[in-house]
N, C-alpha and C positions, 0 to 999 in steps of 0.2 A: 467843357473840356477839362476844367479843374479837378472839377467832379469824378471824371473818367480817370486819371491818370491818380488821384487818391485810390481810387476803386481799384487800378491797377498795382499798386503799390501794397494795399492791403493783401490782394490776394498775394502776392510775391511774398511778403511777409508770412502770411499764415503757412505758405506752403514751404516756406526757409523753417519755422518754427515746427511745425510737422516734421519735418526732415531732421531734425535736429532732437528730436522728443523721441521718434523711431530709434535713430543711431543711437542715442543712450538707454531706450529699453532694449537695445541687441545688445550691447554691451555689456549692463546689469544681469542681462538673462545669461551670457557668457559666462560674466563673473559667478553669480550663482551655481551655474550647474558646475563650474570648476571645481569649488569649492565643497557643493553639498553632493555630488556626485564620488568624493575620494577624490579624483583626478587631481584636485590639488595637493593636498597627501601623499599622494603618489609618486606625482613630479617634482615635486620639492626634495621628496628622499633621494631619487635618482639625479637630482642637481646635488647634493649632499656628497653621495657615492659618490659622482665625477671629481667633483673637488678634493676629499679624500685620496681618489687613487690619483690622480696627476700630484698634487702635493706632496706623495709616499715616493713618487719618482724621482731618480737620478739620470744621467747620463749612461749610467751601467742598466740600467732598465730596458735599454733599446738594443745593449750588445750583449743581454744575457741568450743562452742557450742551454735548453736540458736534453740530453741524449735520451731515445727513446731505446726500450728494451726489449726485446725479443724472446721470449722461452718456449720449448716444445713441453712435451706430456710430461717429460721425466725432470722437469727444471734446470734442461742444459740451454744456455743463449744460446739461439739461433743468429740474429742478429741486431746489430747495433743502428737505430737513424740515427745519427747526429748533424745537424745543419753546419757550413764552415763560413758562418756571418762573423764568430770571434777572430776567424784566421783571416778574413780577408776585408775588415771594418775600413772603411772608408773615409777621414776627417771631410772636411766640406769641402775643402781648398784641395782635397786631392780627386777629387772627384771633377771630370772635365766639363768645360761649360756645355756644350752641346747636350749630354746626358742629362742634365737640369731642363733646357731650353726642351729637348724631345719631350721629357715625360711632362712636363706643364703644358705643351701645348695640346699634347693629345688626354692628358687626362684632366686637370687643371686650369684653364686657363686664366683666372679669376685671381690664381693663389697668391700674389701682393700686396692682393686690395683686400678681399674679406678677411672676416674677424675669426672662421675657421667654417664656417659652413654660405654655401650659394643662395640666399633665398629664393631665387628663382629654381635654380634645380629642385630644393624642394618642394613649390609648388605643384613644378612638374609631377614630384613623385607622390605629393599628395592626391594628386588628380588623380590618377593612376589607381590610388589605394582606393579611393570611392568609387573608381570605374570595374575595379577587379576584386574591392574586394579583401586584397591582399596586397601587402607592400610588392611591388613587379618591376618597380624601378627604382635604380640608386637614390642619384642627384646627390652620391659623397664626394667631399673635395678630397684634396690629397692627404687634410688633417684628421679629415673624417678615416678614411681608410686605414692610417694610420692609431688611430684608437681605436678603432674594431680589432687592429688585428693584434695589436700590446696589451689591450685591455678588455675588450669585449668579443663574444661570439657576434656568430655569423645570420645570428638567427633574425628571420624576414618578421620581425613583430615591429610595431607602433611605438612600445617603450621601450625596446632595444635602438630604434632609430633616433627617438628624444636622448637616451640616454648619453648615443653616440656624438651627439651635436653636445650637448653639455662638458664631455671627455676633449672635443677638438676646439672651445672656446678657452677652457683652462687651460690645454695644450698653448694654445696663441698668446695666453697671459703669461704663463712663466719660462716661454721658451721663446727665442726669434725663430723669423721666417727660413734662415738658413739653417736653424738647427732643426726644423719640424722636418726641413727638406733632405739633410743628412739619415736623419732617422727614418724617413719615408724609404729611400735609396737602399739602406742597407738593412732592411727588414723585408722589403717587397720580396713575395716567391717568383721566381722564376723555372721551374720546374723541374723536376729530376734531381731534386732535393737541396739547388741551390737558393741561397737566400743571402740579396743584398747584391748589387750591381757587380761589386769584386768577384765574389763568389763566380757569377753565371759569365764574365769575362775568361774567368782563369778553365771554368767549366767545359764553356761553349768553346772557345776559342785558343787556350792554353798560352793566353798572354796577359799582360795585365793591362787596365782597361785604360790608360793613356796613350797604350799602342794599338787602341782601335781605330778603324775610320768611323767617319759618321755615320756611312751605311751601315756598317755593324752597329753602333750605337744606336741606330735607331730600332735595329732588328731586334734584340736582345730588349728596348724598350715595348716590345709589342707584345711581349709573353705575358706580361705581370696581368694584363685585364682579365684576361682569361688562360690559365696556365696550361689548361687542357685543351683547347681548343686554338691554341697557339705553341703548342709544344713543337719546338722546330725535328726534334728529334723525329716524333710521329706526323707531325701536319707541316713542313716546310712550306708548304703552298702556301696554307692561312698564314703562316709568321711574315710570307714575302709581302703580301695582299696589305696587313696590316701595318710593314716596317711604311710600304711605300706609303700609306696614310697619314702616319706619322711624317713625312719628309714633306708629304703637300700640305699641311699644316704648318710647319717650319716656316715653310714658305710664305704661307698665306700671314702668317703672324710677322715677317720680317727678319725673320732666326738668320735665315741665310737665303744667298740668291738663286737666281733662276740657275743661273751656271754652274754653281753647286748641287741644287736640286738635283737636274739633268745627271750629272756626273755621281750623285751617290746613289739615284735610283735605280740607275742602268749597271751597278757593281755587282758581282756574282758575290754572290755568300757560301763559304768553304767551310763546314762545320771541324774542327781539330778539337775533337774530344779530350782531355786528359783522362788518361787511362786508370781504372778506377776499381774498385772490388765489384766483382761479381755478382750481380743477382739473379739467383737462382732461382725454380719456381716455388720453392717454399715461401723463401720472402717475396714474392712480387704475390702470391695469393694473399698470405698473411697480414700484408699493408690493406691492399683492398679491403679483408673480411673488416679487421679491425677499423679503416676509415668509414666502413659503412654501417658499422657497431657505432659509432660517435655519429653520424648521421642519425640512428634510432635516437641517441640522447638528448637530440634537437627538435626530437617530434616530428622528422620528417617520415610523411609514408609513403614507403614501396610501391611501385605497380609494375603492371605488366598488361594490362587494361587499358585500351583509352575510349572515347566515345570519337572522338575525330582528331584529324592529324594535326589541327591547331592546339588540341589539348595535349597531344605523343610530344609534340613541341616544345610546348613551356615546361611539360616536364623535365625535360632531357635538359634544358637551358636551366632549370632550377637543380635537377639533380646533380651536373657536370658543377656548377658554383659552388656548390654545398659541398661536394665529393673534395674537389678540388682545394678546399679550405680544411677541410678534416686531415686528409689525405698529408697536407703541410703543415700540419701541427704536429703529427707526430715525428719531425725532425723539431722539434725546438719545447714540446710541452716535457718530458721528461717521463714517458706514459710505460707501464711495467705490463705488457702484455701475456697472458698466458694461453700457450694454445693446445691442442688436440694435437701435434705433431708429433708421430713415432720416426723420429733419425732412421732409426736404423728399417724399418718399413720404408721408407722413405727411397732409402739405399737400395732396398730389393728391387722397387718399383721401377726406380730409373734405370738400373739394370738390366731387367727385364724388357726394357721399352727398348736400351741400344744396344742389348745384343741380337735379338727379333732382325732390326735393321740394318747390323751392321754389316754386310757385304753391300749396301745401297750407299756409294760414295759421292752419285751428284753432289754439286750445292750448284746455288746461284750466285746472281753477280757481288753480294755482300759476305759472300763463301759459306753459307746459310744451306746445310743440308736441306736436299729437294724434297724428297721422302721423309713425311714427318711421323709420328704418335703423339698420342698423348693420355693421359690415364688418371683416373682418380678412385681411391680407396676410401669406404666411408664405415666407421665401427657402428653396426648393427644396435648396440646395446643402446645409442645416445644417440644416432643419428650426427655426429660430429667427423669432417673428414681426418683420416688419420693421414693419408699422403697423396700427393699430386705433383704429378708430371706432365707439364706444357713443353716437352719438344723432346728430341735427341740432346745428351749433353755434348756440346762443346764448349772451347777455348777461346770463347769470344768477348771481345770489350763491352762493356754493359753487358742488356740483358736482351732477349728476344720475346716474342709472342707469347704467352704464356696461351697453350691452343686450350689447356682443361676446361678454362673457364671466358675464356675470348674469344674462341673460335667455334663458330655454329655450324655445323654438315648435316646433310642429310643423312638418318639411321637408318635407313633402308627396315630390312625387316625385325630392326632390334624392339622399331618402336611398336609391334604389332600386340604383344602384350600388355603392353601399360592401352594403348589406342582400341583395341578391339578386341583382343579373346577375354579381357578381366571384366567389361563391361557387360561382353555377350552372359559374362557364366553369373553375374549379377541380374541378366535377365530371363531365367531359366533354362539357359546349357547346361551342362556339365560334362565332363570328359568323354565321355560313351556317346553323347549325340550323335545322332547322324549328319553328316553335313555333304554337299555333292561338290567334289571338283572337277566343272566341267569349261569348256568354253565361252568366253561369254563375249559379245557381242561387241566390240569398244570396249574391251575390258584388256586385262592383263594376261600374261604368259605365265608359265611357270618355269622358274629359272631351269629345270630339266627338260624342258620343254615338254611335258607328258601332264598327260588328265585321266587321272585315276579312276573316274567316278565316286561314288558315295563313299567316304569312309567314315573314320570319328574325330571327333573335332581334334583330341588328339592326338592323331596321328597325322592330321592337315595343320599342328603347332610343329611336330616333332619333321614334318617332312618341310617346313615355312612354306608351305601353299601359297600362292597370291590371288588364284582366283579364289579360296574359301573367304580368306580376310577383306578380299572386296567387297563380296558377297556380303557379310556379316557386317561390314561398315555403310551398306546401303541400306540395310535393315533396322541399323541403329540411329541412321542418320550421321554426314560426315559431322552436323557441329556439335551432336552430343557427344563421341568421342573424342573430340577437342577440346569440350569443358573438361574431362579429365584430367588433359595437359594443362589448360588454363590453371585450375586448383592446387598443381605441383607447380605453377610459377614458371613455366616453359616460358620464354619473356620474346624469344624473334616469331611467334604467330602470328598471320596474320589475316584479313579477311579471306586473300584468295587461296589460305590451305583449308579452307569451307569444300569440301571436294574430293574425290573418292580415290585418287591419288594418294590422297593422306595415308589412306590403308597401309601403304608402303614404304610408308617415310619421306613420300614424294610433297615437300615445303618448298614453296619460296626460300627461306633461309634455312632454318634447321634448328639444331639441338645439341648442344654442348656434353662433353664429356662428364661434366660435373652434373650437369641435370638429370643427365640418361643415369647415373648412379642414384641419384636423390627417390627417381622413379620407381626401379628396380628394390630400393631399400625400403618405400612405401608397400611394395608387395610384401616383401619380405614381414614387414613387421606388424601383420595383418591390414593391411589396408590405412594406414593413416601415415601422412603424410608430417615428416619434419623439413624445415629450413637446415637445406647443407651449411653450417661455416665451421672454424677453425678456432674462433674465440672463445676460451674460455671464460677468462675474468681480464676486465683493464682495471689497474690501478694508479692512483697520481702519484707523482715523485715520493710523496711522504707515504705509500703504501694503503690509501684507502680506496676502498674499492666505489668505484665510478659504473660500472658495467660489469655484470655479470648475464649470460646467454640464458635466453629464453628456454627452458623446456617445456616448450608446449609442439603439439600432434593436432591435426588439424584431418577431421575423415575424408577421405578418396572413393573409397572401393568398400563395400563388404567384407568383413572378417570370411567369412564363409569363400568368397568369391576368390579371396587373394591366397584362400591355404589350396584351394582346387587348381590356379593359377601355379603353384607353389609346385606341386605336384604333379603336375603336367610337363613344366619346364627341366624337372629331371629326366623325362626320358629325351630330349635334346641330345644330351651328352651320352647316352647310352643307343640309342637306338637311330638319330635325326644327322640335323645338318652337323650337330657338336659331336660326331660319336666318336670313343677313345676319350675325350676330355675328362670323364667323371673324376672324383678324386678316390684314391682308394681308404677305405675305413671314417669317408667322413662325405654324409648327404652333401650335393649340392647341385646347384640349378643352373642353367641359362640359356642363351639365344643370341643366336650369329646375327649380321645382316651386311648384307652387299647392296652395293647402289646398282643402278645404270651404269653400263661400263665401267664396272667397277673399280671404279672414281672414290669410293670411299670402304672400309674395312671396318667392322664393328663387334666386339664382343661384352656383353653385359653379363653378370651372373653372379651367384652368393651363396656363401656358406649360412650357416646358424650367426657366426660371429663378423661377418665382413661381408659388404659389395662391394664391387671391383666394373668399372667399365674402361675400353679400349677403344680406342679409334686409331686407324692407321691412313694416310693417303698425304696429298700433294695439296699445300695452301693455294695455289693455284688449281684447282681440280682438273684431271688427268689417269687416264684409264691407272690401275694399279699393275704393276708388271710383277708380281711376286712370285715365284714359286711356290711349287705345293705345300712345299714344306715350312715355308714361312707362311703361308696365309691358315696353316696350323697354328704356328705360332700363334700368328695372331689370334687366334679363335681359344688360345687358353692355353698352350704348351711355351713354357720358357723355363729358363737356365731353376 
């Protein structure tokens, strides 16, 4: 028995001794590859860096603010971002307890005990990175967030996350927990360019934030995670959904009681805007073009593609983060924008759009004319837009829809050029072909309700035929003339516009004003396709330049195919649905298109020097009640 139990003992031993000899060759091979792989080099620098920038930091570090700058073509400001975190800075003690207690429990909960980051969260997030791939999850604490957005970008890498963790443990050494918490408070975005709890108080609510209730203090807490997707202004629902999250976490942490709970859940939230400057559609394009110009400088890429709806998903959840962080730097980075913007084109344009509609005085319940337009002009020479119009001008607080580039309609027959006659005449048309307009079977009408029989293709462009162009997209197949649109970055496509419908503009969702130009401009300038924006060059506060716009051309269409397309489209105006339109002493081209019930209004077309597209109808679609004489308008006649 002695025997036995040495026997037992040895192996116990040998196998503690084995276990023991393992965990220290995992550990030497750890240490090694650290080491002889850079990664120690690596990380050492970026411990270096952190040290350095929190070291270089004051108390004036977390209440600085650089006003961002606006220029159109001619280097007049457009306009000013500037964040009002200086004007509305918050000491610790003035900041109410509850606002502490919300954003710690729903974002935080950890932040008195760790030393600036959760190691659990990170595990989380490192699992994540091995499961995906790619960083997919935070796992930042409040300090974390906090040096990301004072000192570091946004960017989803491996040594942006070390680095970040290294910025919120010197953070925790030379600051206390109430000051990380002050600076957390009055730096977070809260959307609509406010930044810092005062701010989005005096913003959201036009009081100051000791005269909130809780309920508002919780709701106002629920923007910062996601600013776009909690923007009370545009998502109330999600701000309510998320305030009450916050308030059952209060709960659950012992913040406040059940009776509390009850009573701030159940409080209606009254949004009391302070009344504010204007934005216009220049600037509400020109932020976007520009936040998504500093999205390219992060390496994030575009699509418009997905392979399934779980990847259309992560996209959109990593685009909206990324947008949304871009998008609120330029209230606080100091960035000198310059863009393609002609004023005074500009001027024309929206003119144009309210005089067309101005005997049309609905509005709705937010006093939001019913009857909308919208328009954008793009300079031929550059492919850069020079002016855009998201709505009728009114005298409205903030800002509204910007429809050129937010709002997608159906083009009815605008889209039939770019969709099917440029591809047909890439596949051996040409303008003299024969083609038959006849009845067809399940098939479409023609808006005259007549069938011509055989004519030439164009004179079945110039009359917008609907049985020829169905005809010619069943022959092409509906999804090769869809890769067309794909290749111009048409981005609301989707599987079920696979279908001969399409011929006609008939989508599930549609096509925006600014793309139906981008389209029209790739005819125009033989067949190759530019990315519409507005950005010329960004520069940083100290004038170096950061970003300057891509010219490059990307092929669509055959040279050959887009000048015979080119040429076609001018008898429109002369002879077709556009006749009267032409200009006098100066070539030019285009194409109407009316929907179903003529629910939407569409005019596209170009000079040598300019594309122009128009859309007119009802954000809620609704037949269009126009007169003759304005649905001219629309089709190319204004002041």
């Amino acid at each position: 028995m002695k025997k036995g139990r040495k026997k037992k003992r040895h192996i116990g031993f040998r196998i503690f001794v084995g276990f023991q000899i393992l965990l220290m060759a995992l550990v030497l091979g750890a240490v090694a590859f650290y080491y002889f792989s850079g990664l120690g080099e690596q990380i050492s620098a970026m411990q270096k860096e952190a040290r350095e920038l929190v070291e270089a930091s004051t108390e004036e570090t977390f209440r600085a603010v650089e006003t961002s700058l606006v220029y159109d073509a001619n280097g007049q400001q457009i306009s000013a971002l500037k964040g009002e975190k200086d004007v509305y800075y918050l000491e610790s003690e003035e900041i109410p307890a509850y606002v502490k207690a919300a954003i710690i429990s729903i974002e935080d909960k950890k932040f008195y005990n760790h030393p600036g980051y959760d190691l659990e969260a990170i595990l989380r997030a490192a699992k994540a990175y091995l499961d995906n791939g790619e960083v997919t999850q935070g796992g930042s604490t409040i300090t974390q967030q906090l040096a990301r957005g004072i000192f570091l970008t946004s960017e989803k890498t491996w040594q942006r996350k070390v680095e970040e963790i290294f910025v919120a443990v010197e953070l925790e050494g030379k600051y206390s927990k109430e000051d990380v918490l002050e600076f957390y408070l009055n730096n977070i975005y809260f959307a609509n360019g406010y930044y810092g709890i005062g701010a989005a108080s005096y913003g959201y609510f036009s009081k100051p934030v000791e005269e909130l209730s809780l309920s508002e203090i919780a709701f106002l807490c629920a923007i910062p995670n996601n600013p776009t997707l909690y923007d009370p202004t545009e998502q109330m629902e999600n701000t309510l959904k998320r305030r009450n999250r916050i308030l059952d976490q209060m709960r659950i942490d012992g913040k406040i009681t059940e009776a509390t709970y009850t009573q701030a859940v159940n409080e209606g939230i009254v949004l009391n805007q302070t009344p504010r400057e204007k934005y216009d559609y220049v600037e509400t394009y020109t932020w976007y073009c520009a936040s998504r110009a500093l999205m390219e400088l992060q390496g994030f890429q575009f699509q418009t593609e997905f392979a399934s709806e779980e990847e259309r998903t992560d996209y959109q959840e990593r685009y909206e983060q990324l947008y949304t962080e871009c998008q609120s730097s330029l209230y606080r980075k100091g960035y000198r924008i310059y863009t393609s913007i002609d004023m005074e084109m500009q001027k024309s344009l929206q003119n144009s759009v309210d005089w067309v509609l101005s005997g049309y005085t609905e509005t709705n319940e937010e006093g939001v004319y019913a009857l909308q337009g919208s328009a954008v002009c793009i300079d031929n020479h550059n492919g850069m837009v020079k002016a855009i119009v998201g709505g009728r001008d009114q005298k409205l607080t903030g800002y509204t829809l910007n429809r050129a580039y937010q709002s997608f309609r159906q083009p009815g027959s605008a889209i039939k050029p770019l969709l099917v006659y440029t591809p047909a005449l890439e596949r051996g048309y040409v303008p003299d072909s024969p083609v038959l307009d006849e009845e067809i079977e399940d098939g479409p009408q023609n808006a005259d309700g007549v069938f011509e029989g055989e004519m030439t293709l164009r004179q079945a462009v110039e009359k917008s035929k609907n049985t020829v162009a169905w005809s010619l997209l069943e022959e092409l197949s509906p999804e090769t003339g869809l890769n067309y649109l794909k290749a111009m970055n048409f981005a609301r496509l989707s599987e079920e516009d696979v279908q001969l419908p399409a011929a006609l503009g008939g989508f599930t969702t549609g096509a925006s004003a600014l793309e139906m130009a981008a389209g029209y401009a790739t005819i125009q300038n033989d067949g190759k396709y530019r990315q519409p924006t507005c950005i010329l060059t960004i520069t940083d506060s100290d004038g170096n330049v950061i970003y300057e716009a891509p010219q490059s051309e990307s092929p669509v269409y055959q040279q050959n195919a887009a000048r015979m397309m080119t040429d076609i489209m001018r008898g429109v105006l002369t002879e077709g649905t556009g006749a009267g339109l032409a200009l006098e002493g100066m070539p030019a081209v285009g194409k109407t298109g009316t929907t179903n019930s003529r629910k939407d209004g569409w005019f596209v077309g170009f000079t040598r020097y300019y594309t122009t597209s128009v859309w007119v109808g009802y954000d809620m679609p609704r037949e269009l009640l126009l007169s003759g004489d304005d649905m001219e308008a629309v089709y190319g006649r204004s002041p």
